[in-house]
Structures are given as C-alpha cells and as structure tokens.
N, C-alpha and C positions, 0 to 999 in steps of 0.2 A: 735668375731664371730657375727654372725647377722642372725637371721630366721625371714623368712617372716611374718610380722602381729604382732611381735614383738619387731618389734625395733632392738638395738643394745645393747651389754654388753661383756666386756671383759672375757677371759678365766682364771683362777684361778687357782693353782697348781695341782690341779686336777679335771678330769672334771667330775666326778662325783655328788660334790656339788654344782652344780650350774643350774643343769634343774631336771626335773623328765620326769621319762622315765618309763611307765606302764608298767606291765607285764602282757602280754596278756593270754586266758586260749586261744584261736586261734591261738596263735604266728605265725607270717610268718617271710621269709625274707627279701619280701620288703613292711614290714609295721611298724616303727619304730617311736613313738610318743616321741615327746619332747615339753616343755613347762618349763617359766622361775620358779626358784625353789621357793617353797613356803609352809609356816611353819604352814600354816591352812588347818588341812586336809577336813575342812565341803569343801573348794572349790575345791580339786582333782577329784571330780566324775565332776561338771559341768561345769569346764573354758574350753578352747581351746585349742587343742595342735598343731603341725604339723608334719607331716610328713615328714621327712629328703628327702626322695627321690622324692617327689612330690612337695613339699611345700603346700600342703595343709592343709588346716584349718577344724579339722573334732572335735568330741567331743565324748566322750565316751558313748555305747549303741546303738552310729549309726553304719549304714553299711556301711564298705570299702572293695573295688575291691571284692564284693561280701562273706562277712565275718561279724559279731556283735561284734564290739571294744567292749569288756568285760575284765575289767581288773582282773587279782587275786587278792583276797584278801586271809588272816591268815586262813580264816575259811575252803575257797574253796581246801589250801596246804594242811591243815591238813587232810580233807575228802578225799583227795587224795591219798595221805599217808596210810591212811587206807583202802581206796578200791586196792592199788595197789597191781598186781598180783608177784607173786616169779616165775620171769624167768630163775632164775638159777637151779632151781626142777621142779620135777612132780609133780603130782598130786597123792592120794596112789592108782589112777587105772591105773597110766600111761600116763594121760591126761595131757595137758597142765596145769596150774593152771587157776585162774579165779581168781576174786575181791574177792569171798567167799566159795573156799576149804580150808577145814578141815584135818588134823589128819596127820600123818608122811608120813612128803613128801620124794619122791623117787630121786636118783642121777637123772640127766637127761646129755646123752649122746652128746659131743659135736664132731660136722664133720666139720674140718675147709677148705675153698674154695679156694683155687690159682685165682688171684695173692692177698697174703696176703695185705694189705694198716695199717703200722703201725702207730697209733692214741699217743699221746701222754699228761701227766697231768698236762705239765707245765701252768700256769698264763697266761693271754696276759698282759702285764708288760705296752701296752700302757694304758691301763686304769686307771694301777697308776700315770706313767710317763708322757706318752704321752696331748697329744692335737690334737686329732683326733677322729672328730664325727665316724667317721666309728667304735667306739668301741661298742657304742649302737647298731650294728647289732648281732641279731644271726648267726654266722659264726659257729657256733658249736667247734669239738676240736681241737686243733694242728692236722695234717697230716704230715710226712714224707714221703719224697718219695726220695728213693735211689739213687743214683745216677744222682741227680737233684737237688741237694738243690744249691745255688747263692753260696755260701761259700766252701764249701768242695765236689770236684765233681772229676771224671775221668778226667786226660788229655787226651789230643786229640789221637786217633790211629796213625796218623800219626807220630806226634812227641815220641810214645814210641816205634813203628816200629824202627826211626831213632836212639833212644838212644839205643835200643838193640845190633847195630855194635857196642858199647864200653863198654869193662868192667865194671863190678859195683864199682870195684875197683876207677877207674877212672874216674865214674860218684862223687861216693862221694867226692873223692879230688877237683873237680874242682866245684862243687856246694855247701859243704860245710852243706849238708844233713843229716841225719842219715842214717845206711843202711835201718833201717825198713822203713824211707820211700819212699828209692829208690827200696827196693821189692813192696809195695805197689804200688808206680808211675810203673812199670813192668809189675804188674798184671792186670792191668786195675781196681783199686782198689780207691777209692775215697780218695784225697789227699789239702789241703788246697791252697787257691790260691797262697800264695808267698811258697812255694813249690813248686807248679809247676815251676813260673816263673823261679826260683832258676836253677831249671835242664832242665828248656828249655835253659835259656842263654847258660847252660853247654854244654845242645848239640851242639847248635850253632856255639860254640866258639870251641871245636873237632873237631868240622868237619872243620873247616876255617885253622886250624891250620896240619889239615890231607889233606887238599888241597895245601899249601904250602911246 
C-alpha cells in the first residue's frame, strides 16, 4: 500500500499494526487519519497524518472541512464515561436523564417505528482478516435488510408463479431440495442461491418435458 507523502510499505497480516489511526472526539465519515506506525508516543500529537479520502496532509488541532482534529485521549473516555447520561431510564421526575440526575431512576417507556431496520453485533472480520483500508472508516453496525442480502434472497415471482403448476411432490424429486425449502422458495420466503438455482433448473426441465 502507499499513502501519499509517505512513501511505500507493505501490508502485514493484519492491518491494524501497521499505521495509527486517531480517534477523533468530532469523528466524521469522511475524515479518517492515518500515519506510518510508531512506538514513540511524544511524536503522535505532532507528525502528519492523511487522510484516506483526500490524501491530504493535515496534523492534529488543525481544522478540516470545517471541524478541530482533536484526538481522544484515556482521560477525555473516562470523563465521558462519567458525564454519560442513562438512556435506558428516566429521570425520578420523569425527565430525560442528563450528565448529572440523581436518585431512582424510572422504567422509561419504549414506542417502536415501522419499518423496523435490524442492526446486528457481529465483528467486521475484515479488520482481522482483511486488507482493506476501508476498515478504518466509521461505518457504524452491521445492518440487515431482508430480503436483500447477495446471499440468501427471494426468488424471482416469475419463476415461483411457474413452479406452482407442479406438485411439491415433484418439485422435490427433480431438484433434490428439502421440502422446507421448497415451501419457503413458494412462499416468497428468502432462500440460498444454489437453492434457488436447484429448482429453477427443476422447473425448467418440467416444463420441457410437459412440452414433449
């Protein structure tokens, strides 16, 4: 890999050891500093870093796309930590909470909105594995989104329109499926891609054979 104003230096099995990557108290999305790794912390506040999206050469305290690079530090987490408010309660007058309520806090009633968007806690696995700058971004959590994901999705209307003229019976034999996930491919229900494939050929190959 190679960033600008720095030269060149190979990726490592992981790429975490091999730059430092500040952690802003302004964090944005597209503002993501990187700089070659280094084991003296007196020079983290004043060398150079860049910016992945920009390639720019800025330095910490200065101002970017109208923001003060200020990095966290141990002291800044932990005052944080303690001003942070309990969003899960009230307040004992009913109030929101704040950095500094006191005394027994009340349930606080939760109204959830359609269309739900389920978040999920798994790792981004590239950050272990991977070698891909783009891990250094704040992209926040996993998202799911239903019947959409590259992997396991509805088949097409069309093609379960057509599987419907044949038995399930006789879906399963000639595809070689389970039935659960010939009712699922039926229902319009999200199914893996060689499953699908499986009972599209199957349809296919019925119908050619109900044409002869």
């Amino acid at each position: 890999m190679s960033l600008p104003g720095h030269g060149s230096f190979a990726y490592p099995d992981k790429p975490y050891n091999f730059v430092l990557s500040p952690i802003l108290v302004q964090p944005s999305s597209d503002c993501t500093l990187v700089a070659p790794a280094s084991k003296h912390p007196e020079e983290w506040l004043t060398r150079e870093y860049t910016e992945i999206h920009s390639g720019e050469a800025v330095k910490l305290g200065n101002e970017y796309n109208g923001r003060t690079l200020t990095p966290q530090t141990l002291s800044n987490v932990i005052w944080r930590h303690f001003l942070h408010p309990e969003d899960k309660s009230l307040s004992p007058n009913g109030e929101f909470c704040n950095a500094y309520t006191r005394g027994l806090l009340l349930r606080r009633p939760i109204c959830a909105i359609k269309p739900l968007i389920p978040i999920g806690k798994e790792i981004e696995r590239r950050s272990q594995e991977g070698e891909d700058i783009s891990v250094l971004d704040n992209v926040g959590p996993v998202r799911y989104h239903p019947r959409k994901t590259a992997n396991t999705r509805p088949a097409d209307a069309a093609l379960i329109q057509r599987a419907r003229h044949f038995p399930k019976k006789l879906l399963r034999r000639e595809s070689g499926v389970s039935q659960h996930a010939i009712d699922r491919f039926l229902e319009g229900e999200r199914i893996h891609p060689a499953t699908r494939k499986k009972l599209a050929d199957a349809v296919a190959k019925l119908e050619r054979e109900k044409i002869e």
